[in-house]
N, C-alpha and C positions, 0 to 999 in steps of 0.2 A: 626431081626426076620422077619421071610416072614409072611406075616398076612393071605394069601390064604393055611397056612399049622397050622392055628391055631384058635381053638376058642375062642374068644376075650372073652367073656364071663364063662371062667371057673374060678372058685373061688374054686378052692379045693384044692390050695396049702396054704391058708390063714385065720385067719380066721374074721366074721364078725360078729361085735357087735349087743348086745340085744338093739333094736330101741323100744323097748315101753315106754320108759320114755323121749323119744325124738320128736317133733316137726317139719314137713317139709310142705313146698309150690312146686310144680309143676309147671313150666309156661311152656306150649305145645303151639304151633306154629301152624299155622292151614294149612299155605302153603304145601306143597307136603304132604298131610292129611293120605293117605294110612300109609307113611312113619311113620311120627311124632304120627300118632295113635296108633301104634306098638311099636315105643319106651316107649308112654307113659304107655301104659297095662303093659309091661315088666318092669317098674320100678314103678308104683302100686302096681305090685304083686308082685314084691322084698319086698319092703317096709313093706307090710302085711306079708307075711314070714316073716321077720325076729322081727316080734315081733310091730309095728307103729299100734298103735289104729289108724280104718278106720278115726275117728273124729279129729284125730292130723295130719289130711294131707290137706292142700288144692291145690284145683284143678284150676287155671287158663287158658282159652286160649288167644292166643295173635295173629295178624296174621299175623305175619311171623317171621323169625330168625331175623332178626332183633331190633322186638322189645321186643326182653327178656332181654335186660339190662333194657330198663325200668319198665317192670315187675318184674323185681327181684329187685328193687329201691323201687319200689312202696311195694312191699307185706315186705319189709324188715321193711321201716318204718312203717308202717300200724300194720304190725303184731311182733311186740318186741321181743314177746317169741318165734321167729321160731329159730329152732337151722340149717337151712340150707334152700337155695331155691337152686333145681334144674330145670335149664333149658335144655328144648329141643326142638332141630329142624335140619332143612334138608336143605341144602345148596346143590344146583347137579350146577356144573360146566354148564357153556353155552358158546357161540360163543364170548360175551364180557367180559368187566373185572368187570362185576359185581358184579361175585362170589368173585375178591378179594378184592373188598372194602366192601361188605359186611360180608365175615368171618374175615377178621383183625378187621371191627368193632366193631364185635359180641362178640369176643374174646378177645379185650380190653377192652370193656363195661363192659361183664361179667366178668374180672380180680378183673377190678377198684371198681367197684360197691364191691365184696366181701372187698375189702383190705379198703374202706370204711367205713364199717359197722364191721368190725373184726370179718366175718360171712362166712362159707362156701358158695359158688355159685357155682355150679357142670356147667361145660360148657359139657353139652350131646349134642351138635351138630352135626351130620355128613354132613361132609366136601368132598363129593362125586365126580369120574370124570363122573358117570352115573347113571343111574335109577338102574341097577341093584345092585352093590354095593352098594347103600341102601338100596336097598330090602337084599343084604347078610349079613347087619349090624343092621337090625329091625327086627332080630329072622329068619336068613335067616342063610344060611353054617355059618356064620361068628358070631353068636349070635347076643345078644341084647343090642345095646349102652345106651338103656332105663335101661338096669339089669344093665351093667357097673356105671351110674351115680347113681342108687339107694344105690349100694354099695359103693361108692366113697360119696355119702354123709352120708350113716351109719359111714365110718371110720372118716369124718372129723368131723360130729356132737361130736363120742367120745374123739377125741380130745380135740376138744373146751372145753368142759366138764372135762377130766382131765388133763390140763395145768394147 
């Protein structure tokens, strides 16, 4: 699928579970803040669409993509009753190989960390080769990876719930 010929954010072939009897954490990234602040409105305000009492969400920041595995560690044990942590943040490619040992981290952290706890971890990361391409992934041509992870952890909280 060419991703510049689609909006990654449509949900209308699907459908998406009543989140008011469900429980999420947020862990937002502070690095590339434009970005990561965008994602995080867009999967707030999923979240509250589809039913998440304001008071059943917590809001964390962290600062940078990196350290949302330990945030999603931390708020897991901390908080028992969460039925998912979704993380998010912004990773834009540079001149070194930064970008791949930090998104293979990020991405293994936040696998491990869920398969740890038998608990959803929405990896909302975008994995970008420039600024713009997260600008067209944070509610830009290409929608919002913040609305993708918000609905990615409505489906798996209901999961968890009826296994």
């Amino acid at each position: 699928m060419a991703t510049q010929l689609k909006n990654l954010s449509d949900f209308s072939h699907t459908t998406v579970p009543d989140g008011s009897t469900f429980k999420f954490a947020i862990a937002v990234a502070e690095w590339n803040a434009e970005i990561t602040g965008s994602l995080y409105k867009g999967a707030l305000k999923t979240l509250l669409k589809h039913g998440v009492p304001a008071e059943n969400i917590i809001s964390v920041p962290v600062p940078g993509s990196f350290e949302l595995t330990a945030a999603a560690e931390i708020l897991l044990q901390k908080h028992k009753d969460l039925d998912a942590v979704i993380c998010l943040g912004c990773v834009i490619q540079g001149e070194t190989k930064h970008f791949d040992f930090i998104c293979d981290a990020v991405a293994n952290g936040i696998t491990n960390v869920g398969i740890k706890h038998s608990k959803p971890v929405i990896f909302g990361v975008l994995t970008t080769n420039d600024q713009q391409q997260a600008i067209d992934r944070a509610g830009g041509k290409h929608g919002n990876k913040g609305d993708e992870a918000a609905i990615t952890a409505l489906k798996m909280a209901e999961l968890l719930a009826t296994v």
